[in-house]
N, C-alpha and C positions, 0 to 999 in steps of 0.2 A: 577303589576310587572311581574305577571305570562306569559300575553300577548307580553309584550316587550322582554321577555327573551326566548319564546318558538317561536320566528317569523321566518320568514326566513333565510337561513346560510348566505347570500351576506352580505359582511363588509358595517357597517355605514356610508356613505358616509363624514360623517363632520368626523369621526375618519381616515378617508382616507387623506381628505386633510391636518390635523395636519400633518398627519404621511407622505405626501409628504415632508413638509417643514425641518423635521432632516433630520439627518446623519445617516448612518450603523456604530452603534458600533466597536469598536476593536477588544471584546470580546463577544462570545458567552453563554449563560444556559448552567451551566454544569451538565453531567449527573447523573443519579444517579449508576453507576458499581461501587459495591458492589466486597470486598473480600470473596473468601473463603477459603483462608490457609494463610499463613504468609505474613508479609508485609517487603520489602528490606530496605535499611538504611536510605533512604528521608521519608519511613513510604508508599510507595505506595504499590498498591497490586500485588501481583505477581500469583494471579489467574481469571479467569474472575467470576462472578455469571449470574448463567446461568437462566435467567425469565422463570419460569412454564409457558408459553405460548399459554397451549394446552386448553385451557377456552377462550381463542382469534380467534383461528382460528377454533375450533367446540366448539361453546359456548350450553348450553342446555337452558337458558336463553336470549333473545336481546328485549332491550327495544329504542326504536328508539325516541328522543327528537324534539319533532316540526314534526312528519308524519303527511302527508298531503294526500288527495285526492284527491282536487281540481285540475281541471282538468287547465291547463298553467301555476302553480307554480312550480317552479323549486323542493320544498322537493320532489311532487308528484312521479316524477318518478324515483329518489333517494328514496323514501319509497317502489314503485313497486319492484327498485332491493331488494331491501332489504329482502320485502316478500318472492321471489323467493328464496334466497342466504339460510334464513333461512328454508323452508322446504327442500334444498336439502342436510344440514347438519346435519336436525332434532333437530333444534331448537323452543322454542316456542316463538314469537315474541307479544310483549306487544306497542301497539301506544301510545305514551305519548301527548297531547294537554289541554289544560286547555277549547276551546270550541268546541270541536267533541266527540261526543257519541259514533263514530267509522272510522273506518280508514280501507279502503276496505273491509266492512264486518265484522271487527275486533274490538270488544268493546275498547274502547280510554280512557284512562285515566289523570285525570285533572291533576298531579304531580306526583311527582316519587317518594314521599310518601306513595301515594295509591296504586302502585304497588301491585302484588296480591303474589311475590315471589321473593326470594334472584335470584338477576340478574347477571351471568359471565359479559354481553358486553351491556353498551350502545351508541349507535348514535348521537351523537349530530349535527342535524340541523337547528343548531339558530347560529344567527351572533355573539353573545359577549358568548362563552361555562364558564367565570370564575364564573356569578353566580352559576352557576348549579353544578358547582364542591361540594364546602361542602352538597350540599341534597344528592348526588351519595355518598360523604364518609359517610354521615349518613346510606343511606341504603347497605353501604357493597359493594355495585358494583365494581367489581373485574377487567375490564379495559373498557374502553373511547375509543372512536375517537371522535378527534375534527376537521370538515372539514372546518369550517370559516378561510379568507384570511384576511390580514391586519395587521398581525402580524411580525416579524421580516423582511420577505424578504420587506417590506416596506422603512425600517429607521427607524431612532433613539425609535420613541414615541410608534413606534409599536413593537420595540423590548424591551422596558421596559413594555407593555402588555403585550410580552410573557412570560419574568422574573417574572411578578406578578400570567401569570396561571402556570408556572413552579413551584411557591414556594408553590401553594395551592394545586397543585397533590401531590407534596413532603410531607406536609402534611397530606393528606389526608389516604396516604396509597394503592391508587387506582395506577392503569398505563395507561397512556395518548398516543394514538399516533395520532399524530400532533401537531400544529393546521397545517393548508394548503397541508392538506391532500385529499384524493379521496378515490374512491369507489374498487380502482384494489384489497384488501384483498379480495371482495365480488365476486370475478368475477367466473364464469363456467368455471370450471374445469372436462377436458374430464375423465371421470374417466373405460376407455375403453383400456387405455393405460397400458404397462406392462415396467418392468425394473425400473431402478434409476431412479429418478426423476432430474431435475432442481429444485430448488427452488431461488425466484428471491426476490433481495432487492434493489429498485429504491427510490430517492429524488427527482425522476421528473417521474410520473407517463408514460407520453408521449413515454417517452425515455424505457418505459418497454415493448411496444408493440411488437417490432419486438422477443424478447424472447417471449414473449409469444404465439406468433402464431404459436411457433414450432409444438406445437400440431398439427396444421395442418398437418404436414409433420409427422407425426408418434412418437413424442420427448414427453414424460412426462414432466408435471411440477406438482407440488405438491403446494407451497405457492408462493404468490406475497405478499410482505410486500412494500407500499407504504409509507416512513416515513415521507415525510414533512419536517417541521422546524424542529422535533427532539426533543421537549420542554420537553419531556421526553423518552420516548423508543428511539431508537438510532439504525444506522445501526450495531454496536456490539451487539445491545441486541439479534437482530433479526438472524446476524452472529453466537451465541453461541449457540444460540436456535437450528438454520438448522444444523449446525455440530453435535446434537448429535441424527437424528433424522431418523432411519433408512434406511426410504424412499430414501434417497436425498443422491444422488450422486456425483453432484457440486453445488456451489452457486454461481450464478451470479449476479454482480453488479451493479447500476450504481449508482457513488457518486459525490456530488459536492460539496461537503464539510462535513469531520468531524468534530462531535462536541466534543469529548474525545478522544482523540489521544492515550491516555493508554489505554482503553478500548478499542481501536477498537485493539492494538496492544494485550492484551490479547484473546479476542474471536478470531483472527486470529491466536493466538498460539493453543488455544482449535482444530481448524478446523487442522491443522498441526498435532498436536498430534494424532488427530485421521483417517487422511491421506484426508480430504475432501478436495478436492482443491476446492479452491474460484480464481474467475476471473473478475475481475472487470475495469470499463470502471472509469476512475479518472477524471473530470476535472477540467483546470487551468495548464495547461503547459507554459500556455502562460497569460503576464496580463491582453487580453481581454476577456479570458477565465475565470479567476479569478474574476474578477471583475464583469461579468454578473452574475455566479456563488452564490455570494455576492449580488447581487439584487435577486436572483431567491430564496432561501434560507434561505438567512442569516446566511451565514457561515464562518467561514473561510476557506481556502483551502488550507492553510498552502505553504510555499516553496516545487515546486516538487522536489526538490534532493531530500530533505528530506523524502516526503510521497514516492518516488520510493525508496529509501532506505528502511521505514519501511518494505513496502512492500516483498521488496524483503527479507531482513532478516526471515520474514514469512513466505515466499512460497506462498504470493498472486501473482498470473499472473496478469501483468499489460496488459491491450488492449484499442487500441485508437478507432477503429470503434464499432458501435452496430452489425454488419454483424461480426467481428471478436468475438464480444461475443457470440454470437448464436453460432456458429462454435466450436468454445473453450471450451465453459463451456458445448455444445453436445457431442464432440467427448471424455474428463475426465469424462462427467457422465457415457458413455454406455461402453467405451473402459474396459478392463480387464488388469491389468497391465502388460508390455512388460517384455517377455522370453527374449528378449537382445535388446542392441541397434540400431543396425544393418540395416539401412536402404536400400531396393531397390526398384529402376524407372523402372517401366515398359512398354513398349508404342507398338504403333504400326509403329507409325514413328522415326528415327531415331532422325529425328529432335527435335520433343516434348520432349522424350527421356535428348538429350543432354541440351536444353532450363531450363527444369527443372529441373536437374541434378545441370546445374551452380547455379540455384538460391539456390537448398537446401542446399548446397554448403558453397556458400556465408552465409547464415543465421545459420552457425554451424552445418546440423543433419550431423550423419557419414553415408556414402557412401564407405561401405568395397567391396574393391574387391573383385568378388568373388574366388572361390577356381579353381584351375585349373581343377580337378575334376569336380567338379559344371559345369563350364562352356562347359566342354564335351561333359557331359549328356546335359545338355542343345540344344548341335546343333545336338542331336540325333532329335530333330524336328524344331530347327531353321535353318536356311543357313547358312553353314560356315563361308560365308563371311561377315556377321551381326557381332558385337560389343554384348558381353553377359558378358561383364565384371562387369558392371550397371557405367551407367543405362542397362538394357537389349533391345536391337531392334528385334523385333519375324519379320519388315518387312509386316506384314500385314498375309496374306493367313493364317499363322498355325491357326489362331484364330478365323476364321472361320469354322472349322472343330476339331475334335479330340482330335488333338493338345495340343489346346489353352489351356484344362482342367492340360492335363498331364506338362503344361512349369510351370502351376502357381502355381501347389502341388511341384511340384520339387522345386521351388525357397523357398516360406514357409515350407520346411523339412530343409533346410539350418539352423543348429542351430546359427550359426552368425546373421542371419537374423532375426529380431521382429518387423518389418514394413514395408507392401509392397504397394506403391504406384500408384497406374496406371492414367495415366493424359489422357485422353480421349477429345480430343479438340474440335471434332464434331461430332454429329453423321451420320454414316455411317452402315444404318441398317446390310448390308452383313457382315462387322466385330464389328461395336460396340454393337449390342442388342446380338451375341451369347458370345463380351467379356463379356459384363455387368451381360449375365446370368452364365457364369462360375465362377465368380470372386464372385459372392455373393454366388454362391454354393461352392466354394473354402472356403469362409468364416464361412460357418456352420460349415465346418470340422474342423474348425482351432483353438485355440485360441489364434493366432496372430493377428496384425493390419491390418485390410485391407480397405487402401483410394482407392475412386476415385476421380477423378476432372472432372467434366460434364462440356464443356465448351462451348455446345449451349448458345447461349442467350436465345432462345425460353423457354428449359426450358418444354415445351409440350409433348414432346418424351416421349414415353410408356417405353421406357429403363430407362427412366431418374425417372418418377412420378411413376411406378409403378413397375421396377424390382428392382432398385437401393434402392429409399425412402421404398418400401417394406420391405427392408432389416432392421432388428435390429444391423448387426452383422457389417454391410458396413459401413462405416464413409465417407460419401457423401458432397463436396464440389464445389461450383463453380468458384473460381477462384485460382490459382497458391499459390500465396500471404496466403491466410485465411488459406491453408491446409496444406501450410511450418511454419506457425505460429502456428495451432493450434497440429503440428506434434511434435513440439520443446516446447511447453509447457507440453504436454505429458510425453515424457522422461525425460523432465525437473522434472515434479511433482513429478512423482515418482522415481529419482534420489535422488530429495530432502528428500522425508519421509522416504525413506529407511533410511538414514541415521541419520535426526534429530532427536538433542536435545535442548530442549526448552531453551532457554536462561534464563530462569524463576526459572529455578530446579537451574541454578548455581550462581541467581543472590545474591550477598550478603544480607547479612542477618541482620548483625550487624557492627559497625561502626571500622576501623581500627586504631592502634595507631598513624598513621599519621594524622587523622583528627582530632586531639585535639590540635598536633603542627600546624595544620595548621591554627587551628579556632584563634591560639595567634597571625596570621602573618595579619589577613583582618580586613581590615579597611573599615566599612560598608559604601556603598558611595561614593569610591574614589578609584582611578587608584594605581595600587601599582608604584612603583620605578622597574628600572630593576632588581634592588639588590635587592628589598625584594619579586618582583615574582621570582627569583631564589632559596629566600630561601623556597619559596613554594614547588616548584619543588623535591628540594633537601628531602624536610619534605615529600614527598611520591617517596624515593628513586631514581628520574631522577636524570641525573647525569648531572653538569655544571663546565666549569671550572675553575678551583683554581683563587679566585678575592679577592680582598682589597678595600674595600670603603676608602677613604682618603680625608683631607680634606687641605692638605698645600702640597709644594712641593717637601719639605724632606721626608714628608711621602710618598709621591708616588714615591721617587726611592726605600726609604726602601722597599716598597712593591714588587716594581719588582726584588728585589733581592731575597726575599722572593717567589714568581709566578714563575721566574725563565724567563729572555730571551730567545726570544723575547717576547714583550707583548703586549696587546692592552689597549689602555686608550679610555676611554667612557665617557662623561656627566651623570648624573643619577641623575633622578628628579621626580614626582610624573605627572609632566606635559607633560613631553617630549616623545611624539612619534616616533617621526622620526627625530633621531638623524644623520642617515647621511647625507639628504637633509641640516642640519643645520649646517653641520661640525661639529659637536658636537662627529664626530671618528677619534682616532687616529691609526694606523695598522704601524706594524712592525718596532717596537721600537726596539734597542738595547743595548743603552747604556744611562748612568745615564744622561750623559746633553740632550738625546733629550725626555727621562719620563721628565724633568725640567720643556724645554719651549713646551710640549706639556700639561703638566699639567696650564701651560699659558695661552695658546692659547684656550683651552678648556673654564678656566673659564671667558678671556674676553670675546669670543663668547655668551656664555651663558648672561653675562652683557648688552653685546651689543643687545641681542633679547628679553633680559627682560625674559630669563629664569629660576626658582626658582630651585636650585639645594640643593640633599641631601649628596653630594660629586661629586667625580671622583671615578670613577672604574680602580685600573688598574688589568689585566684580563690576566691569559694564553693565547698565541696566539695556536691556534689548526686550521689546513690547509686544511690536504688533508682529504677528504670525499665527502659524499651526499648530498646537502643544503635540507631540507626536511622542512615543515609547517604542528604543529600537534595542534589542537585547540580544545576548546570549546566554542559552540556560542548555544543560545539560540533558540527556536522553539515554539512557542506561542501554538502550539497542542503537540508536543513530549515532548517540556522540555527541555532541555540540550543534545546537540548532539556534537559528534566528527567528527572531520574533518582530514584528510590526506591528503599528496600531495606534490608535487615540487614544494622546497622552496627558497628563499630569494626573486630576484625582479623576478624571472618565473612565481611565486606566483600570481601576476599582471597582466604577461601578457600573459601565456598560463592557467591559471586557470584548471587547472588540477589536481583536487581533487575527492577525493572520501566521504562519510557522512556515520556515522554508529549512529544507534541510541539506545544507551546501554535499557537495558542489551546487550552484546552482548561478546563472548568468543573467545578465538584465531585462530579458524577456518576463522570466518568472519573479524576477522582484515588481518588475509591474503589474503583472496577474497580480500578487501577494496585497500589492496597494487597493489594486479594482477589487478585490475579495470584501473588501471591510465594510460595514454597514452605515455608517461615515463620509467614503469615500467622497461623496458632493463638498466637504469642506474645503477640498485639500483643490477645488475650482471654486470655489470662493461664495459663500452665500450672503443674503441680506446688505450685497453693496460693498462684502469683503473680496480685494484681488485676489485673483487664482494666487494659489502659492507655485513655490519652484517646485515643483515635482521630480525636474531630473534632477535637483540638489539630494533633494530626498534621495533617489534611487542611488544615486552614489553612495552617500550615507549606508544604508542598505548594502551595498555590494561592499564596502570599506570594512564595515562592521563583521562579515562574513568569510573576508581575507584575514582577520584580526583569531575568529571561529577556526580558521584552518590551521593557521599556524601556530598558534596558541593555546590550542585545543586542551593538552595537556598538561599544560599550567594556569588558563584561565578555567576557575570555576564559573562565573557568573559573570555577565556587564549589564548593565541598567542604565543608559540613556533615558534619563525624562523627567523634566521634559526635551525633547530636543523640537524648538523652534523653530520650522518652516520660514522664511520669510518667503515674500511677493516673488511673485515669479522674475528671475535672473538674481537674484541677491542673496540666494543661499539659504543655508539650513546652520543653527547653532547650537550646539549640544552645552544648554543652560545647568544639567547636574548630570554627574552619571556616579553611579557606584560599580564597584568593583570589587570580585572575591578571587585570592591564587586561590590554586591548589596547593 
């Protein structure tokens, strides 16, 4: 057994071909995120547990599974790093083989029985890691990597291998990262570098290179967490870990699927709380993105409204290139947080100037004019005739000389001013090597922003490689693009922390009196009727209006006598969707004979399509307003999410919503409103009064208590339209559907 289990890490080739012929699961191994303070009304956590993780990444023990020496075997030079990784940590490394005496020099040991000492980290370089699991929990081994491939990002049969070593870590007591993992936790790390660090978390090792080479260019990194399938550690675990860990200034990401969507959304509150911005590259925007994602993996990737919603609700920066991560997560680890928002363009050409001027522009940062003052002083060394309002044009020559020192102190003394930018398109030794060396001496003095944009392509330039990257204080870019993105992430971040609060701290706690009348109205299984999702509504305070279920057509004028003209008559059935496509609505009824044969006409229609009805509604008729669509729809990683938007058939055709994913408080249901491309209706256009908007926001926030508590017995709710009225007068939920679980 010993032989077979300690062989080579490459997957079994006959387990390979089973595991061609499934499918990729629906669902993923869930993780194990652990509470550690109270848990909200569905029973989830509302804290992250943050993994002792410092036994992983400087372990004092590493026993490595299947080292090899042999010289063209793949463990071989997987055991060489090894060796290496460990004495630079100051580890003592143990070769585990049932027939090697030694392992470069290194007494080898037949089982991980005979081990000579309690072990922080073992290696496993065998293809099948689940036997070896219980000998490792027998001797206490404190965490695992598992590098063997063939596991979930396969299909079906390999992802019920990963569920069977996921349940015996869980077990075990030990922590597992992988399987279809690599060596990048192991890698040389410059430890010559100064300042906050990067710390880096990839599910595709590949895709972590380009952050890591920053070191080359002067950038700290502290840890590369490689996680693999995820089968148990996770990118949250690894998230919670770097947020509390002093070194580490930002975390950069790259994700292609999470496996706990609470959990990630927890350790991303951790990293908030304690202002670390995390910037992460997400993919699956698109479903070929998803779906390779899903092969590579074995993940889900969830809907992106949804994960950009998480996201953002947490203050994770979303970015699409690996160029814009480097950039992002460089310029939030070293930057000092900004004395104001204040942006200005600095150039030599007018041109450049005005070029990047419109872009930053366009991309939101503010471009304050400057003061009239300012701008005076200013042409004490620029040309009159030059534009110094910002962007600034110095024209070229000041910058060359004397000048250039005294324009770029004047401009950062401006207390408006907390980012100065200078785009530098080419180089032109005569003025760009004396700007480059002012600007980073400008920068010592400072503890404002100071960008460049170096827009050689060569990239060769002494100004570029060794006055600019010399710089710690310089925040050095090469193209327009990466340095208005990673400008606006900046102010963004720390916009954000100044002012958050964890959606966590207010999320409830215990269950409302509404959820007891609500729990008598769901029918597990089955579509409510419009009349008993109303009375759902109603059982958490929305408000609908004044209706009569009826079921003859005496009763339905009595009713509208009662509702009061005019009225509306509705079909209502447990079936019925889309009651106007079927005529199954009546509008602007007034008087008793036309409630008669509209109470008629309704129920032949319904006869005639063979629809099961649990009456007629007849219904106050309510006109002028907002048509709005406020929902909850399910999210296979988040859980229950909300949705906003312009409603009745706009709903369809301009899709124009925004997604919030609870917990979440009234601040971000109004973000959520301002998001919509709409939003000017809801202040009222062409001579229409503003609507109520904090009617709405209620709604919103009601709707999301209903999400929390319900979660697992509402499958879906569908407010729409829900009718804004005039501002102070409320908001009315005109139909809503409703699906149990």
């Amino acid at each position: 057994m010993l032989g077979s289990t300690y062989g080579t890490f490459t997957s079994d080739p006959r387990r390979a071909r089973a595991v061609a012929c499934g499918n990729l699961p629906a669902a993923t191994v869930h993780g194990r995120a652990a509470a550690t303070g109270d848990l909200d009304v569905g029973g989830r956590p509302l804290a992250a547990d943050v993994p002792d993780l410092d036994r992983f990444f400087r372990p004092e023990s590493v026993a490595v599974i299947g080292a090899s020496d042999a010289e063209g075997r793949p463990n071989t030079g997987i055991t060489r790093q090894l060796v290496a990784w460990a004495e630079r940590v100051g580890a003592r490394l143990h070769p585990v083989h049932p027939t090697r005496p030694s392992v470069f020099g290194t007494p080898c040991f037949p089982s991980v029985a005979d081990l000579p000492e309690p072990i922080d980290l073992a290696v496993l370089l065998i293809s099948d890691p689940l036997p070896v699991i219980e000998e490792l929990a027998e001797a206490k081994v404190k965490f695992a990597v598992a590098f063997a491939s063939g596991f979930a990002e396969t299909g079906a049969a390999g992802a019920l291998a990963q569920q069977r070593l996921a349940a015996a870590v869980g077990r075990s007591g030990m922590r597992l990262l992988g399987p279809n993992t690599n060596l990048n936790a192991f890698e040389r790390f410059r430890d010559d570098l100064e300042g906050p660090a990067i710390a880096l978390i990839t599910q595709s090792g590949h895709q972590g290179r380009p952050v890591f080479t920053l070191q080359e260019l002067g950038v700290r990194l502290s840890h590369w967490a490689p996680t693999g399938n995820e089968a148990d550690l996770e990118t949250a675990d690894f998230l919670s870990y770097f947020a509390e860990q002093p070194e580490v200034g930002a975390i950069a990401c790259y994700v292609e699927g999470l496996k706990d969507g609470r959990a990630f959304l927890l350790a991303a509150d951790r990293a908030a709380r304690r202002g670390v911005p995390v910037v992460a590259v997400k993919v699956g925007r698109t479903e070929t993105g998803a779906r390779t994602a899903a092969s590579h993996t074995g993940k889900l990737t969830g809907a992106d409204a949804v994960v950009d919603a998480a996201m953002r609700q947490y203050g994770v920066i979303r970015v699409d290139g690996l160029d814009e991560l480097q950039d992002t997560a460089t310029l939030l680890a070293r930057a000092r947080p900004p004395r104001a928002d204040g942006v200005v363009v600095y150039s030599i050409s007018g041109g450049t100037g005005a070029h990047f001027a419109d872009l930053a522009t366009e991309a939101g940062l503010p471009l304050p004019t400057l003061s009239t003052a300012k701008q005076a002083e200013l042409h004490d060394w620029i040309p009159h005739y030059l534009n110094v309002a910002n962007p600034v044009d110095n024209g070229g020559h000041p910058v060359g000389d004397w000048r250039g020192r005294k324009i770029i102190d004047a401009i950062l003394a401006d207390p408006e001013v907390g980012v100065l930018i200078c785009p530098i398109t080419g180089p032109f030794p005569p003025m760009s090597d004396k700007l480059a060396e002012d600007l980073v001496a400008a920068a010592e003095q400072t503890d404002k922003l100071v960008c460049v944009v170096w827009g050689s392509p060569l990239g060769t330039e002494a100004a570029y490689r060794e006055t600019l990257l010399g710089s710690s204080r310089v925040a050095t870019f090469r193209t327009f693009a990466n340095c208005i993105g990673a400008v606006r992430a900046y102010l963004d971040h720390h916009r954000f922390t100044a002012s958050y609060r964890s959606p966590f701290d207010e999320a409830p706690r215990a269950v409302s009196p509404s959820y007891r009348k609500a729990q008598a109205l769901l029918r597990p299984g089955q579509r409510l009727s419009e009349h008993a999702a109303k009375q759902l509504l109603r059982a958490y305070g929305i408000r609908v209006p004044r209706e009569q279920l009826v079921t003859s057509a005496a009763a339905s004028v009595r009713a509208a006598g009662l509702v009061g003209y005019p009225v509306v008559m509705k079909a209502s059935g447990t079936r019925i969707a889309h009651k106007t496509e079927l005529g199954l609505v009546k509008v602007g009824l007034t008087s008793a004979s036309q409630v008669r044969d509209a109470y008629r006409d309704l129920t032949d229609i319904a006869r005639y399509e063979d629809v099961a009805l649990d009456g007629i509604l007849v219904c106050q008729m309510i006109e002028r307003g907002v048509e709005m669509v406020v929902g909850v729809s399910p999210d296979p990683l988040f859980g229950p999410t909300v949705t906003v938007g312009l409603g009745g058939v706009l709903v369809e055709v301009l899709r124009d919503v925004a997604v919030g994913v609870p917990p979440f408080g009234e601040e971000e249901a109004r973000r959520m409103l301002s998001s919509l491309r709409g939003r000017a209706l809801l202040d009222g256009v062409r001579g229409a009064p503003p609507a109520d908007l904090d009617a709405l926001v209620e709604v919103v926030l009601r709707v999301q208590r209903m999400a929390l508590e319900l979660g697992d017995e509402l499958a879906e709710l569908d407010i729409n339209p829900l009718l804004v009225l005039p501002r102070g007068q409320g908001a009315v939920a005109l139909d809503a559907l409703a699906v149990c679980h």
